[in-house]
Wavefront OBJ file of the C-alpha trace (Angstrom):
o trace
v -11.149 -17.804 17.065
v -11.692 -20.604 14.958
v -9.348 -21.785 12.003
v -10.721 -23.937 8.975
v -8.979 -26.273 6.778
v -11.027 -26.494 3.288
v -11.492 -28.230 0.273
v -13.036 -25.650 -2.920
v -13.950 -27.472 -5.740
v -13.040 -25.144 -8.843
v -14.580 -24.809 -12.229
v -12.630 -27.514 -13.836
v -13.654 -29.793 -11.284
v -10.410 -30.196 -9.412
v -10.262 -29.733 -5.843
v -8.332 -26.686 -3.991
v -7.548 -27.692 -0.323
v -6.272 -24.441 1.830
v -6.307 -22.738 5.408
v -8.693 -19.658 6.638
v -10.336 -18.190 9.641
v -13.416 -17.347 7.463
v -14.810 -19.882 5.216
v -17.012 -17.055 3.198
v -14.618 -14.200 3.131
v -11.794 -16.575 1.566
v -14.268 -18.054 -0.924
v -15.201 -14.122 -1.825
v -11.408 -13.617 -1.807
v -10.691 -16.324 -4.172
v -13.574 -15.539 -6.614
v -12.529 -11.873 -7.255
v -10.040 -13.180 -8.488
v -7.255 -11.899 -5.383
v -6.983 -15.773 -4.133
v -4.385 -18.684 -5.191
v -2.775 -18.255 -8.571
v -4.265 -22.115 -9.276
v -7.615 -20.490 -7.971
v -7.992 -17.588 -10.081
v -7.097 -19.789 -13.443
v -10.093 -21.973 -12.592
v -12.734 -19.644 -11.377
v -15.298 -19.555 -10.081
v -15.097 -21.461 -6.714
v -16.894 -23.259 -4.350
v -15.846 -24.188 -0.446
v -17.385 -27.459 -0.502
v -15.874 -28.901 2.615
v -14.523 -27.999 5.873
v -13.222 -28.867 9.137
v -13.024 -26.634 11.889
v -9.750 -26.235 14.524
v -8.873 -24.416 17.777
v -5.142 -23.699 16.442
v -3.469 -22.859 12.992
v -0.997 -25.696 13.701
v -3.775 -28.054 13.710
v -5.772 -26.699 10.194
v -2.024 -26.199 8.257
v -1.370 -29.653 9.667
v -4.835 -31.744 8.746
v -4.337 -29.536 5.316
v -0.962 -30.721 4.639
v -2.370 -34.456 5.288
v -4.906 -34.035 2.783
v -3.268 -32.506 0.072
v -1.182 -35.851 -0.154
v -4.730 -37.528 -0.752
v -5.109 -38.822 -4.497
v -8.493 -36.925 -5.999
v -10.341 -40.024 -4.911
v -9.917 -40.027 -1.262
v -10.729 -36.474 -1.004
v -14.200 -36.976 -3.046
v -14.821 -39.428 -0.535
v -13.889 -36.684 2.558
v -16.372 -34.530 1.112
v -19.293 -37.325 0.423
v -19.133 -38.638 4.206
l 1 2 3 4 5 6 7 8 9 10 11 12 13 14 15 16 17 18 19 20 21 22 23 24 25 26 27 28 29 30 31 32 33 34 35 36 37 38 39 40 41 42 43 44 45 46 47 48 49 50 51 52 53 54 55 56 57 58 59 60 61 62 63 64 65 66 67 68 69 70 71 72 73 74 75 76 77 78 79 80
């Protein structure tokens, strides 16, 4: 089974970074409004980037290393 580390770009334009095993159920999940409390106060979202992982340990560890990106690095994650 895979696991997913993911960047969601919300309606404000800010960036959500998170783990899941399913890229389109959690995007469903955080549209209805059942996701992250930041989430559902900037709805709707879009998964705009991901990277895919064999473990959880690796995903919760590549998403704890981005979340300490500033805004700027992470735009340029997604535009590579």
């Amino acid at each position: 089974m895979s696991h997913y580390f993911y960047l969601a770009r919300c309606s404000n334009g800010s960036l959500y970074s998170g783990y899941c095993k399913d890229l389109k159920s959690r995007e469903e999940m955080h549209n209805s409004g059942k996701g992250a409390k930041y989430t559902r106060a900037h709805l709707p979202v879009k998964i705009i980037y991901s990277e895919e992982f064999d473990t959880v340990s690796e995903a919760l560890k590549r998403e704890a290393q981005v979340k300490k990106f500033p805004k700027s690095r992470k735009e340029e994650l997604i535009n590579m």
